[in-house]
FITIGU-736074 format. One line per 2 residues: number of its first residue (from 1); their letters; for each residue x negated, y negated, z of C-alpha. Coordinates in steps of 0.25 Angstrom, whole numbers, plus 5000, padded with zeros to 4 digits. Each point is the difference from the previous one (the first is absolute). Example, Ala and Ser with C-alpha at 12.3 -4.5 7.8 and 13.67 -1.06 7.14 Angstrom:
<atoms>
1> AS> 4951 5018 5031; 4994 4986 4998
</atoms>
This chain:
<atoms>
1> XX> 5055 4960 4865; 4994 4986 5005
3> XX> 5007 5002 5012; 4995 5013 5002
5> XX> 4984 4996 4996; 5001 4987 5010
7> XX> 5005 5010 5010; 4989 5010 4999
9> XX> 4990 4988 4999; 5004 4995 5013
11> XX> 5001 5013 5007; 4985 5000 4995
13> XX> 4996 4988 5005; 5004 5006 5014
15> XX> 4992 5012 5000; 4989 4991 4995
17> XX> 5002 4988 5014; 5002 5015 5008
19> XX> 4985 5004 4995; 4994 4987 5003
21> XX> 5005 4999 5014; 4995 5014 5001
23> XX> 4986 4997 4996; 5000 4987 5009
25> XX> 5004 5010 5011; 4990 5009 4997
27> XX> 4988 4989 5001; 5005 4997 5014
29> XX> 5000 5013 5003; 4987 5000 4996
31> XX> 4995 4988 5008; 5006 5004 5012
33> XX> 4992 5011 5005; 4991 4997 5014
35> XX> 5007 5008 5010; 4998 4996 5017
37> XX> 4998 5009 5012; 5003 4995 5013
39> XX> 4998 5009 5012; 5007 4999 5014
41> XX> 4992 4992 5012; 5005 5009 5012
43> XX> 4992 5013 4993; 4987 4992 5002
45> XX> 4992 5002 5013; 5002 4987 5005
47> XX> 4990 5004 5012; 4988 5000 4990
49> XX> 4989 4988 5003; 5001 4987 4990
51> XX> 4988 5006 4993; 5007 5014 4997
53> XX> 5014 4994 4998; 4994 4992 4989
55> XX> 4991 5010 4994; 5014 5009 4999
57> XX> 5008 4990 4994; 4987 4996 4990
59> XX> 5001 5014 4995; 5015 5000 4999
61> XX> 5000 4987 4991; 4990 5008 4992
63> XX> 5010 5012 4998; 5010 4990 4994
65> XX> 5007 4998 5012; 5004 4985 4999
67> XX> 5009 4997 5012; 5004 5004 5015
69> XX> 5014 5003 5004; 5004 4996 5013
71> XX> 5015 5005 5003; 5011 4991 5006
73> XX> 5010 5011 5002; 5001 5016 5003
75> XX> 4998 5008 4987; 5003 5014 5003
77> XX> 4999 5006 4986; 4986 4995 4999
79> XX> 4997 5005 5015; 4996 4988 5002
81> XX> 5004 4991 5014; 5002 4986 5002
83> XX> 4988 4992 4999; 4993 4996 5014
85> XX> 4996 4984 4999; 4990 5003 5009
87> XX> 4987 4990 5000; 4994 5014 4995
89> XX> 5011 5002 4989; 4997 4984 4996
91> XX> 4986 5002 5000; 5000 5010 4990
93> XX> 5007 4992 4991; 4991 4990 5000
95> XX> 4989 5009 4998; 5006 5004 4989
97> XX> 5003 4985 4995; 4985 4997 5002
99> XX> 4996 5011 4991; 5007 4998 4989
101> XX> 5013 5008 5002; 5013 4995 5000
103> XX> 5012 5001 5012; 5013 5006 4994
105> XX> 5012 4997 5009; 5011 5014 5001
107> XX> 5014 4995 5004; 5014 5006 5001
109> XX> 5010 4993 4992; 5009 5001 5010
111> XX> 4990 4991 5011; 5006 4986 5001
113> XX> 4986 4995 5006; 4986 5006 5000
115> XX> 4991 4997 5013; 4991 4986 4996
117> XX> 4986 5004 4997; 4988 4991 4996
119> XX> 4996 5004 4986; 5007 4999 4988
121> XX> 5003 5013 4991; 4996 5002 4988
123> XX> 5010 5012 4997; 5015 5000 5007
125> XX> 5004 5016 4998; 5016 4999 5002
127> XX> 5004 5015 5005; 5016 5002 5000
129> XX> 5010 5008 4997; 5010 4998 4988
131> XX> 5009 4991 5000; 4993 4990 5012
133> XX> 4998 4984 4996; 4986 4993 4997
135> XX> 4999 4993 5014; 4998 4986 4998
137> XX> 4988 4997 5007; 4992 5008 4989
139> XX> 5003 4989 4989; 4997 4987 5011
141> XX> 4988 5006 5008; 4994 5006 4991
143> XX> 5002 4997 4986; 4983 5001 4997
145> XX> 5000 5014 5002; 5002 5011 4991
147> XX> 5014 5006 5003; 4997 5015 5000
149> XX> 5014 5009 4996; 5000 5015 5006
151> XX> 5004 5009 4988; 5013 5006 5002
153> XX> 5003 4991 5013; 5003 4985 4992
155> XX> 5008 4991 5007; 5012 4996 4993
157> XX> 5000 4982 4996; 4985 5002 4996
159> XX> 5004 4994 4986; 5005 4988 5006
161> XX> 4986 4998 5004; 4996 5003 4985
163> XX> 5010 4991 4997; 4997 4988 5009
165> XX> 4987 5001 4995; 4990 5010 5007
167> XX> 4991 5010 4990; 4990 5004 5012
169> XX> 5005 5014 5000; 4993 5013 5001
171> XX> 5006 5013 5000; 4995 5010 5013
173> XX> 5001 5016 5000; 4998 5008 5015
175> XX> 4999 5012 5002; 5008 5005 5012
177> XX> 4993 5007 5011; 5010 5015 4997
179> XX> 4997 4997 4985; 4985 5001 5003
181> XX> 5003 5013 5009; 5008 5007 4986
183> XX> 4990 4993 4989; 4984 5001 5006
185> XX> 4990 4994 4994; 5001 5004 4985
187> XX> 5016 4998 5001; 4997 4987 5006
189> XX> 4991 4995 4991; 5008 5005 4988
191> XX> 5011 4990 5004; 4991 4989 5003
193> XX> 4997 5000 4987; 5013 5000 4992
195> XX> 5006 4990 5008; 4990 4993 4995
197> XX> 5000 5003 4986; 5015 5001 5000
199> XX> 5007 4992 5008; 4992 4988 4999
201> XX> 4995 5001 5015; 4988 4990 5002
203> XX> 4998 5002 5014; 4999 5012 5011
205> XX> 5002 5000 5013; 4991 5011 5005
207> XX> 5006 5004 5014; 4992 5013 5006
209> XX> 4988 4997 4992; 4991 5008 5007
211> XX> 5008 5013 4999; 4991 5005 4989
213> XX> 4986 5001 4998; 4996 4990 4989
215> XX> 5014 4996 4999; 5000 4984 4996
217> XX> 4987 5005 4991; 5008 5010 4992
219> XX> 5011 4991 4998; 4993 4989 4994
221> XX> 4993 5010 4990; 5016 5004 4998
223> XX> 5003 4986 4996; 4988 4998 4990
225> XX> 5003 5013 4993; 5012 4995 4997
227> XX> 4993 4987 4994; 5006 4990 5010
229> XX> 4988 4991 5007; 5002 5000 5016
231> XX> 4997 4987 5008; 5009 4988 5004
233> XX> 5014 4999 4992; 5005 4991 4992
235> XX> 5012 4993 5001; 5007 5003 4986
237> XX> 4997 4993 4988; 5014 4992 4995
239> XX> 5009 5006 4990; 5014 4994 5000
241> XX> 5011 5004 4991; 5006 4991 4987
243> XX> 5015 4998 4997; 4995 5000 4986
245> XX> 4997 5015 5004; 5013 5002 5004
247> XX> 5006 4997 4991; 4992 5006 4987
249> XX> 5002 5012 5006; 5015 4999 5002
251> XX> 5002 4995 4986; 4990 5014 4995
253> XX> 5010 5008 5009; 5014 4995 4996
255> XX> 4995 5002 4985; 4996 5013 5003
257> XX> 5014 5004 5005; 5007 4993 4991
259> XX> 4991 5007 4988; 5004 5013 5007
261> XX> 5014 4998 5003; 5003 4996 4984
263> XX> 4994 5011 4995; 5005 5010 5011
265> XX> 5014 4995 5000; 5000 4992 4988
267> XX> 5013 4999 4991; 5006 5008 4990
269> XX> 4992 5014 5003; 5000 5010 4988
271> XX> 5001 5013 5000; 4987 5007 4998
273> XX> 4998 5009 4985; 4999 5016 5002
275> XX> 4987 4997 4995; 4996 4991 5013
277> XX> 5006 5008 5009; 4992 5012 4997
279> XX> 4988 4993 5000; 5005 4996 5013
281> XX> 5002 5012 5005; 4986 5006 4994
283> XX> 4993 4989 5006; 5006 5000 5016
285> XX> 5002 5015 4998; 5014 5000 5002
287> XX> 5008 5014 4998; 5013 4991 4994
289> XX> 5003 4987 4999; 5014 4994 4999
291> XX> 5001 4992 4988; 5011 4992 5007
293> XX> 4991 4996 5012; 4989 4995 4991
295> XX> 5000 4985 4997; 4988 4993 4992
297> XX> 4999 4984 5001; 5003 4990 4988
299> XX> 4989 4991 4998; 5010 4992 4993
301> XX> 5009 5000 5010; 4989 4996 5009
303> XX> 4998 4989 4991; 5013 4996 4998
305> XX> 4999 4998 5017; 4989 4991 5000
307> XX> 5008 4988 5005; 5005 5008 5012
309> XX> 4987 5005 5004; 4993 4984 4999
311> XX> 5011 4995 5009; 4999 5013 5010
313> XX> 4984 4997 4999; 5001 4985 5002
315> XX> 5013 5002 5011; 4989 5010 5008
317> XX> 4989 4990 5000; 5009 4989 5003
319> XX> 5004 5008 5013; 4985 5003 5005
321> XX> 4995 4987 4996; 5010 4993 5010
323> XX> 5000 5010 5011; 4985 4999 5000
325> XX> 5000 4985 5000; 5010 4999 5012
327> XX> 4991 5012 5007; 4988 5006 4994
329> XX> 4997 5009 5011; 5014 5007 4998
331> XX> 5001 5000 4987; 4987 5007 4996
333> XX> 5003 5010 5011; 5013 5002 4993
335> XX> 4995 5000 4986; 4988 5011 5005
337> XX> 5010 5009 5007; 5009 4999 4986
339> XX> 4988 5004 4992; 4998 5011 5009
341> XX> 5015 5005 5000; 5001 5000 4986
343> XX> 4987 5001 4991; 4998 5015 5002
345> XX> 5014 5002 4998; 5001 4991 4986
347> XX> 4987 5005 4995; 5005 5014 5002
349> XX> 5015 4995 4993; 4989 4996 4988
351> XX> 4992 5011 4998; 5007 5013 5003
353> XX> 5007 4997 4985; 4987 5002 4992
355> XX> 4989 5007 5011; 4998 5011 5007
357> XX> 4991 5009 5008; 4984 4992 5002
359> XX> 5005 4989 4989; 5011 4997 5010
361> XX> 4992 5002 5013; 4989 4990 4993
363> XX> 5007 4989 4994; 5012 4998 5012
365> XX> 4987 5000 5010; 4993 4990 4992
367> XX> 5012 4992 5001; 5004 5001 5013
369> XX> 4983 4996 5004; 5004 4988 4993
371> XX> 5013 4998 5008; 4991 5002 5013
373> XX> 4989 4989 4995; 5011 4991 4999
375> XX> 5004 5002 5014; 4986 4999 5005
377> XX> 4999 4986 4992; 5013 4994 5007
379> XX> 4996 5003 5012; 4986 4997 5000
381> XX> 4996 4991 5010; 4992 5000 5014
383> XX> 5012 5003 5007; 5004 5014 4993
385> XX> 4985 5003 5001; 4999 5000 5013
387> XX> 5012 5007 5002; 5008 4987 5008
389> XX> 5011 5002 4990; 5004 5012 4992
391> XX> 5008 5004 4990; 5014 5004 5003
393> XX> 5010 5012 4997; 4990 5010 5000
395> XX> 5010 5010 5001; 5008 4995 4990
397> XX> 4990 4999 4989; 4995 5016 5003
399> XX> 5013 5004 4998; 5010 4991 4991
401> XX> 4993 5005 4985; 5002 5014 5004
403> XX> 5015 4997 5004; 5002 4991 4986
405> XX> 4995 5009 4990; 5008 5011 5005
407> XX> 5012 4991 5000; 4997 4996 4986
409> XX> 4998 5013 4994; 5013 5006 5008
411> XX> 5008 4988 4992; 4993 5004 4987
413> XX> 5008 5014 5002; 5013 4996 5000
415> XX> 5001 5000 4984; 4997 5015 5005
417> XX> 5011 5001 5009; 4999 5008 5013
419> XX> 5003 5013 4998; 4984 5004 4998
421> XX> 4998 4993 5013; 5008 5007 5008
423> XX> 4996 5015 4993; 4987 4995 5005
425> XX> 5004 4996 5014; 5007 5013 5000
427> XX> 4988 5009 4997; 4992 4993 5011
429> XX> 4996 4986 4994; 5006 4995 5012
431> XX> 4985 5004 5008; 4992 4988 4992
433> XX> 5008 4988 5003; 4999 5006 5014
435> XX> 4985 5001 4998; 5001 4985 4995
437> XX> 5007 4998 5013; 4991 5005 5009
439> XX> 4988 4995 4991; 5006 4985 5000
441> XX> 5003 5000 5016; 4985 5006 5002
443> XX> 4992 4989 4991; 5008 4989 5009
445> XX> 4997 5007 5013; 4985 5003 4995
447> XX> 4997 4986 4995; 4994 4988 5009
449> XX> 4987 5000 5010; 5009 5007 5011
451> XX> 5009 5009 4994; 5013 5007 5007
453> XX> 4993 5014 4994; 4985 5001 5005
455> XX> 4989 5004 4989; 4997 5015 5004
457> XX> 4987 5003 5003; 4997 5010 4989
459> XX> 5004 4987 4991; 4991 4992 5008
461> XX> 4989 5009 4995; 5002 5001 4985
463> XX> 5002 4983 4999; 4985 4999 5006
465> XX> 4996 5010 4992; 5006 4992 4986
467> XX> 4995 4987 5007; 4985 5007 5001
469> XX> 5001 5003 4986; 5008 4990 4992
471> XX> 4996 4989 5010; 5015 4995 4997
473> XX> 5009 5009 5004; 5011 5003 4992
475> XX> 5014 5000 5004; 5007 5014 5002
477> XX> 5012 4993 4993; 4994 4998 4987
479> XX> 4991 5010 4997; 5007 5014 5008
481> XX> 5014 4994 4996; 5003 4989 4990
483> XX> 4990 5001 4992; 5001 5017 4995
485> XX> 5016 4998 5001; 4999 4989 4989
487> XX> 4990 5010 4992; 5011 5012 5001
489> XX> 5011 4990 4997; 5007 5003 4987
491> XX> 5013 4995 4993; 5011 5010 5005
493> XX> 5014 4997 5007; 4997 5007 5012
495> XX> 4999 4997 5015; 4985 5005 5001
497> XX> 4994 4993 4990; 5009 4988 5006
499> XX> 4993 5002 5013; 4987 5001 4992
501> XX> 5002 4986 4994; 5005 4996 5015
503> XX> 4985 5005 5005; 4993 4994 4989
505> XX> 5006 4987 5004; 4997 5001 5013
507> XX> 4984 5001 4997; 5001 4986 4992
509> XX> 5008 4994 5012; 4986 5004 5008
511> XX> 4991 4996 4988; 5006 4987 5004
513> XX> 5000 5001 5015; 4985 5002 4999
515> XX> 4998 4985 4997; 5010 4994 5007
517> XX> 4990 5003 5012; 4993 4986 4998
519> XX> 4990 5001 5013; 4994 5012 4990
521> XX> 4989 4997 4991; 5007 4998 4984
523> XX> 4988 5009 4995; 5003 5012 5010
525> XX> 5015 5000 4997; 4997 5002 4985
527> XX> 4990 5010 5004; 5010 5007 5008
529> XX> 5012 4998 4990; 4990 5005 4989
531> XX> 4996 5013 5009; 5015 5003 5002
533> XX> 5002 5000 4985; 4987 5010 4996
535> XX> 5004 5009 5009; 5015 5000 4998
537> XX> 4998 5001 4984; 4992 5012 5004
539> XX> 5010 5006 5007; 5012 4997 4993
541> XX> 4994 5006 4988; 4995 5011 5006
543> XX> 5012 5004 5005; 5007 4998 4987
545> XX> 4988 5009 4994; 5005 5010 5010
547> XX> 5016 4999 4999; 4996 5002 4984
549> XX> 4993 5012 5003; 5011 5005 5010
551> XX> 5013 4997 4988; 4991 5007 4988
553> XX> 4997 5013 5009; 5016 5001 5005
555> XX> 5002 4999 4985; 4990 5011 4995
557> X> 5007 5009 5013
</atoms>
């Protein structure tokens, strides 16, 4: 019983080190909000006199424009051609310099020089394909500038900068020229302004910004609705990460699955009365329920393996405590993706024994928004903010709960034996693992920013019609899938409501993928996590409603 209270006392302590992380996230969220524009040089009229030049550029600075791009290299996608370093071309820069504007610097990643020119930038914009290297001369010419980092386009080594040392980042969005084409002006605007709210973007570079009437005016009224403040960015405020953190959090998660696992597995099981078993099957709403499959726990038992479950607890956060001390980086990566695999699973494994319906939807959501805090908390720092590191085994974490829970519960059938298996298989149980199948092999292919499977264009429609609404939009996995599967799960030995549990685990694997996108603001993740469960309760139980309705009318027929 000590044991058992020292182990729920540190798993609390945990949750309590993952909120305070949290908050701390959120005030830096909340102090990083000035968000730049910086417009192209070639699309101004560089014939214009000094006077009118100036005037131009006066009223740019006023629209929030706080810096000239001058391309080194050409950027089709923007439809933008290499830069001229004509005395014109130099002129202008200078014009802008003298008027307050800044000079931003575009370069390939790929260039191994860039022509010499006179001034000094005050924004280097690295454009490159995945994969290429952070050229050297950024981080010996000019380490005073702000290093700019095109969404969606970061070169790879960028946290050995981080690590040696450099926190003058800033995070760019375009706008490619066939993107504007598809999008107009509203379409445009509307993603200006969630890369901006979230995706942690602070500064945009506006190519073509003359294409629309009003166009730099409508975006900075965008950005102001959204409560961001639009003027020169920041370079971030610090937050670094603590090996204290680390390893709270390890010690709360490796009490949690030991808690689970004893009273899961625990020894000695006894058989359940007829009187619990017919509880059992009033409260799941089981048809039958095999006397011989059913086992309850022994707190006694439990008890009596207090000792084996201190020394597994001690043994766990012995092994974290020296993995992280030998490589922290690796060790919190590997004890996020662990919480990821296996909290959905084991809160599942803990909770389908006493809940059902909305009491279980609730209470394993809550728990796994816990698991996704802790996440966020071992990975907060500058570097996961700004998206120069990630967490890893996306597709593992999406998919490994589902997998486990239904490997438990098959195990939990042999006391069964086969035979009611196979009848099932043999009247057409066989299409939902199929349906699993095919389920599992599209969430992998689906998931990521450039999936195998494009997003449809009717899908494309109803996510910017939730984020117009709900402002965070929730994901399809939770509140379509997961979540009402987890609502119609009831305790029953057959392969749909298997598969129902299989669902319901894959909504908690994404409850907890939503946080572990750390360049996302903390609030609007449990805005969208907090979405996606209101609106899948509502289904789930509506749909139960229904099927209720559907079984009382075949009775009465």
């Amino acid at each position: 019983m000590v044991v058992r209270y020292l182990l729920y006392s540190v798993l609390a302590l945990a949750v309590a080190v993952s909120i305070w992380v949290g908050l701390r996230r959120m005030a830096w969220d909340a102090a990083y909000q000035t968000v730049g524009l910086v417009v192209p040089a070639q699309e101004l009229d560089s014939s214009l006199s000094e006077s009118e030049l100036r005037s131009s550029l006066t009223r740019m600075r006023a629209r929030s424009v706080v810096a000239l791009s001058i391309e080194f290299s050409d950027f089709p996608d923007w439809n933008l051609p290499k830069a001229d370093l004509s005395e014109s071309a130099i002129r202008v820069l200078h014009v802008a310099r003298a008027v307050g504007l800044g000079v931003a610097f575009v370069v390939d990643a790929d260039q191994r020089e860039i022509p010499s020119v006179t001034l000094r930038p005050d924004f280097v914009i690295l454009v490159s394909e995945r994969g290429s290297v952070v050229p050297s001369w950024v981080a010996t010419d000019f380490r005073d500038a702000m290093l700019g980092i095109v969404e969606f386009s970061e070169p790879s080594e960028l946290i050995r900068l981080y690590q040696w040392g450099w926190r003058n980042f800033v995070r760019v969005h375009a706008i490619k020229s066939r993107d504007l084409d598809r999008l107009g002006l509203e379409g445009a605007l509307t993603r200006w302004e969630r890369a901006v709210q979230e995706r942690t973007i602070r500064l945009l570079w506006v190519t073509e910004h003359q294409r629309f009437p009003l166009y730099i005016e409508h975006l900075n009224q965008r950005i102001a609705q959204v409560g961001m403040a639009v003027g020169q960015p920041l370079a971030p405020a610090p937050f670094e990460n603590s090996y204290w953190i680390y390893l709270a959090i390890g010690a709360g998660f490796v009490s949690f699955v030991v808690l689970v696992l004893a009273t899961a597995f625990g020894p000695h099981p006894q058989p359940l009365s007829r009187s619990e078993l017919r509880e059992r099957a009033r409260r799941f709403g089981a048809a039958s329920v095999s006397e011989s499959g059913r086992t309850k726990t022994s707190w006694g038992a439990v008890r009596r393996g207090e000792g084996p479950q201190l020394f597994g607890g001690m043994i766990g956060v012995l092994a974290l405590a020296l993995l992280g001390s030998w490589d922290f980086e690796l060790a919190r990566q590997a004890l996020a993706l662990m919480i990821a695999m296996l909290a959905p699973w084991l809160l599942l494994l803990a909770c389908t024994e006493k809940l059902a319906g909305w009491k279980l939807l609730l209470t394993v959501s809550f728990g796994s928004s816990c698991a996704g805090l802790a996440i966020a908390a071992l990975l907060s720092d500058l570097s996961y903010f700004l998206k120069f590191a990630e967490f890893r085994g996306v597709k593992l974490a999406l998919t490994a709960p589902s997998v486990l829970i239904a490997l438990t519960e098959l195990w939990r059938w042999r006391a069964m034996g086969w035979d009611k298996l196979i009848t099932q298989l043999k009247r057409g149980a066989w299409l939902v693992p199929a349906i699993g199948f095919g389920a599992l092999f599209l969430v992998l292919e689906r998931s990521g920013n450039l999936p195998m499977i494009p997003v449809a264009r009717w899908e494309e429609l109803i996510r910017e019609r939730l984020e117009d609404w709900l402002t965070a939009r929730p994901r399809f996995k939770e509140f379509l899938v997961g979540h009402p599967a987890l609502v119609l799960w009831k305790r029953d030995y057959s392969l749909v409501q298997l598969g129902l549990l299989a669902l319901g685990a894959l909504g908690q694997a994404s409850i907890i993928n939503t946080f572990v996108h750390l360049h996302t603001p903390l609030a609007l993740s449990l805005w969208r996590t907090l979405n996606g469960l209101v609106l899948g309760l509502f289904i789930g139980v509506f749909l139960r409603v229904m099927l209720w309705r559907v079984g009382r009318w075949r009775q009465a027929l």
